[in-house]
C-alpha positions in Angstrom: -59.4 14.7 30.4 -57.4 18.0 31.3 -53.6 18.9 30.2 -52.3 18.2 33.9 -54.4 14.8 34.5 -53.0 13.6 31.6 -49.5 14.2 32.0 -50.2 12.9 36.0 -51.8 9.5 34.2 -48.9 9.3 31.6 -46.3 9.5 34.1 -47.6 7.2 36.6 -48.3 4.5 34.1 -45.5 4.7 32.4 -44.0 1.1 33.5 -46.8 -0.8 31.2 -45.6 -2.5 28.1 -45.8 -0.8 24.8 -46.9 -4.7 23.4 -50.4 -5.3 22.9 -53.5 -5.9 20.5 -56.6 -4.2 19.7 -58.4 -7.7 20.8 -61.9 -6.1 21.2 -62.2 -4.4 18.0 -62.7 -7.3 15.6 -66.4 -6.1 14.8 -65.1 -2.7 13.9 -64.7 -2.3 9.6 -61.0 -1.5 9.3 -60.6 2.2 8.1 -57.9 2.8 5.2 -57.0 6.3 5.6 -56.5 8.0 8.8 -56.8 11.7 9.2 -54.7 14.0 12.2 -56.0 16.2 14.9 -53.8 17.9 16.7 -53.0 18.9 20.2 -50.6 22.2 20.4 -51.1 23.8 24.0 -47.9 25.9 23.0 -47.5 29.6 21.9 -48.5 31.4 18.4 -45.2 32.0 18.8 -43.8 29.0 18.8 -41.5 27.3 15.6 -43.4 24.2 16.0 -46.3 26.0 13.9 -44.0 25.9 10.9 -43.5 22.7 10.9 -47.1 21.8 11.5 -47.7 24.0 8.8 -45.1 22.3 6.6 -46.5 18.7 6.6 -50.1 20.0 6.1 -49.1 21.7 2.7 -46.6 18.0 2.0 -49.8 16.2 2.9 -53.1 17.6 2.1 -56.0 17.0 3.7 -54.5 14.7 6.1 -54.5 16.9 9.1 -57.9 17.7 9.9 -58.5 19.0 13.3 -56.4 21.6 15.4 -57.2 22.8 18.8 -56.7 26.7 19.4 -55.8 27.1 23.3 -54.7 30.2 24.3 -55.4 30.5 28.0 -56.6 26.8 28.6 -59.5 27.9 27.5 -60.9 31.5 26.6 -58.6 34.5 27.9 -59.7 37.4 29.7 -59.0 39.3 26.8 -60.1 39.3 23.1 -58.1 36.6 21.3 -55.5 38.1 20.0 -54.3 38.5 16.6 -51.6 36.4 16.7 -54.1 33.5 17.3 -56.1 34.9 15.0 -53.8 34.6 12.5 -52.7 31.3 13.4 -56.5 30.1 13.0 -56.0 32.0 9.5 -53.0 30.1 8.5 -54.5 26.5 9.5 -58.0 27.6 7.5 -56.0 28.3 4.0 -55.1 24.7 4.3 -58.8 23.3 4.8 -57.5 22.4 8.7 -61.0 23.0 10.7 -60.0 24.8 14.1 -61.4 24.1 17.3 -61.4 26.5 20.1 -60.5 24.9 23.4 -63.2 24.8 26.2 -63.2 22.6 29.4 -66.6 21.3 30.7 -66.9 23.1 33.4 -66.4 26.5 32.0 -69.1 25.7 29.0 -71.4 29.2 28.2 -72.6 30.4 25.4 -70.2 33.2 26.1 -67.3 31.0 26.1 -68.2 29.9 22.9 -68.8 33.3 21.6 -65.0 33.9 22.3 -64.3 31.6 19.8 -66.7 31.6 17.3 -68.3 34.8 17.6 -66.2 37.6 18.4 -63.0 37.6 16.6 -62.8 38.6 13.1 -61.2 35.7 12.4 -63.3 32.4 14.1 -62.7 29.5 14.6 -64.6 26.7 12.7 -65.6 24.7 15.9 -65.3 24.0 19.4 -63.5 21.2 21.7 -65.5 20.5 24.4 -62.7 18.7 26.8 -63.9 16.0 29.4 -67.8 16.7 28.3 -69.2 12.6 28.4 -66.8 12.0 31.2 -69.8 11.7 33.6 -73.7 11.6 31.7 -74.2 15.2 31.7 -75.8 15.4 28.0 -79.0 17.3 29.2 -77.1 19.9 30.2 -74.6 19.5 27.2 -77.9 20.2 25.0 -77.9 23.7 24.5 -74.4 24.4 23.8 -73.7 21.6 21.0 -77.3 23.0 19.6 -75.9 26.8 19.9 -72.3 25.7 18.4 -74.2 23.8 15.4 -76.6 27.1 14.9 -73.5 28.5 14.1 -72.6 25.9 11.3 -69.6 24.8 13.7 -68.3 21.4 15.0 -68.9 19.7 18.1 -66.2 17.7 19.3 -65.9 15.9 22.8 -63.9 14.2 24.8 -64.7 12.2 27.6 -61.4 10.0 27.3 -63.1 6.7 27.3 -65.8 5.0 25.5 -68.7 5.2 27.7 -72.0 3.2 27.1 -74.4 6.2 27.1 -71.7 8.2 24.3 -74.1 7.1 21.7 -76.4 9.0 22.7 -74.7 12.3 21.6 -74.7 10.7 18.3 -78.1 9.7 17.7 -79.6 13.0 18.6 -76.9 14.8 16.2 -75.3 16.3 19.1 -71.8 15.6 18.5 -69.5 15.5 15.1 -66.6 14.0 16.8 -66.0 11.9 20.1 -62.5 11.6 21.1 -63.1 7.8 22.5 -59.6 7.7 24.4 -57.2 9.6 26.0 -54.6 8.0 27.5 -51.1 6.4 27.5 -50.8 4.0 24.4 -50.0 0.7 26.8 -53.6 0.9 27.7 -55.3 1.6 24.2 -56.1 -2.1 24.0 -59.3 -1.3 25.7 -60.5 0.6 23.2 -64.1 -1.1 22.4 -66.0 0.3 19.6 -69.8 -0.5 18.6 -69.6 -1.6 15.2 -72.1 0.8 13.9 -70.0 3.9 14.2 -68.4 6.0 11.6 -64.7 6.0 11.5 -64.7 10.1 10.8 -67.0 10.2 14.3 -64.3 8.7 16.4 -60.8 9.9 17.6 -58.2 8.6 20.1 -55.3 10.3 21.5 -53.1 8.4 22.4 -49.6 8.9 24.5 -46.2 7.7 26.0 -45.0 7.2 22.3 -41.5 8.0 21.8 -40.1 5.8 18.4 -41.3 5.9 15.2 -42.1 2.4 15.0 -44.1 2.4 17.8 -46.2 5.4 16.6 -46.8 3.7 13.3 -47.7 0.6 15.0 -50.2 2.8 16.7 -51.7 4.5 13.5 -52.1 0.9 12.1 -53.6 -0.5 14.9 -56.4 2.4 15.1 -56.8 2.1 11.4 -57.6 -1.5 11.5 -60.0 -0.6 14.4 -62.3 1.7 12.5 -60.9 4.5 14.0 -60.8 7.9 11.8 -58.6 10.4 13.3 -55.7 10.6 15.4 -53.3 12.0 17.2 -49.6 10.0 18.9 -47.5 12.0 21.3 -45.0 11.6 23.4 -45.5 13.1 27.2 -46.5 16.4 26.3 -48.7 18.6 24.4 -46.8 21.7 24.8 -44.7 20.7 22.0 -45.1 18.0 18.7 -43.6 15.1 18.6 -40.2 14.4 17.4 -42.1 12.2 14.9 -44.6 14.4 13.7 -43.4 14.2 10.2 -43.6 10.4 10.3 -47.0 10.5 12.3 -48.7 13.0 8.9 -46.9 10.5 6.4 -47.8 7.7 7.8 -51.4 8.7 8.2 
């Protein structure tokens, strides 16, 4: 789901109790190493790219996605070089970087901007709220065009749909982020236990303590879950934890 719904969602859940169990997920095989994808909807500019950078060179390999939004999605200008060099940056450290595109602006154009056009491209593409409702015909030609490319499609409908595995079986989709949502809620995660932990993400939010992010890392790890990211009630910045959440990972 979008930036704004999710901070809407977050805010008017945020009475539900941080306690609860992954209850549904006992047919999952646990997964012993988690790896990170991040969410930074903040500037080029911004200090919080140090430190991102930072844990990535403490902790190889553990952060492994990285979503490039300038403009919530392409600009309506060339992206610049300061992204440019951002995507640079995050590449020298084997982080794959996903340019940021909402469902309903999906062209091949769109994608271009990202993958295509700059000097410096991205490695992928993030294809935000595709799965929310069945639209994979449609969602056909673009995760083909993105993959002619030798990029990665990632979605993420927020929520485990039944007809998700469809994007799998016809090799549509590298990545589903399978839930994007306050943490109090992750309970309802339910995975089929056929998946591979590297296909699956969750997001998950309304995490402000170390020892409740960690509880969240092991929980999704014993899940079958492979990548993850814990915030706090924004994405404009990292979390105070964000050391913790790459170490711990």
């Amino acid at each position: 789901i979008s930036l704004q719904e999710t901070i809407s969602l977050t805010a008017n859940n945020s009475n539900f109790t941080q306690n609860h169990s992954y209850s549904n997920l006992t047919n999952v095989s646990p997964n012993t190493k988690l790896g990170v994808i991040v969410v930074p909807y903040f500037e080029p500019t911004e200090q919080d790219w140090e430190l991102l950078y930072a844990e990535a060179d403490k902790y190889p390999n553990i952060i492994r996605y990285v979503i490039i939004n300038p403009c919530s999605g392409p600009c309506d200008e060339p992206l610049s070089s300061d992204w440019q060099q951002i995507i640079s940056k995050l590449k020298s450290r084997n982080i794959k970087t996903l340019g940021y595109i909402f469902d309903t602006f999906q062209t091949k154009e769109n994608i271009d901007y990202y993958m295509i056009a700059p000097k410096i491209t991205t490695d992928g593409i993030f294809f935000d709220n595709e799965g929310s409702s069945n639209t994979i015909d449609k969602f056909r030609q673009y995760a083909n065009y993105v993959h002619s490319l030798g990029g990665i499609v990632y979605i993420n409908p927020g929520f485990n749909y039944s007809y998700l595995d469809n994007y799998l079986k016809e090799d549509l989709v590298d990545v589903i982020n399978m839930y994007e949502f306050e943490s109090s809620k992750s309970h309802h995660i339910n995975l089929a236990d056929d998946l591979q932990s590297q296909q699956v993400s969750v997001i998950l939010g309304n995490v402000f303590t170390i020892s409740e992010m960690k509880q969240m890392l092991y929980e999704s790890s014993q899940s079958g879950v492979g990548i993850i990211y814990v915030y706090s009630d924004s994405y404009y910045q990292l979390p105070t934890f964000f050391p913790e959440l790459v170490k711990e990972a």
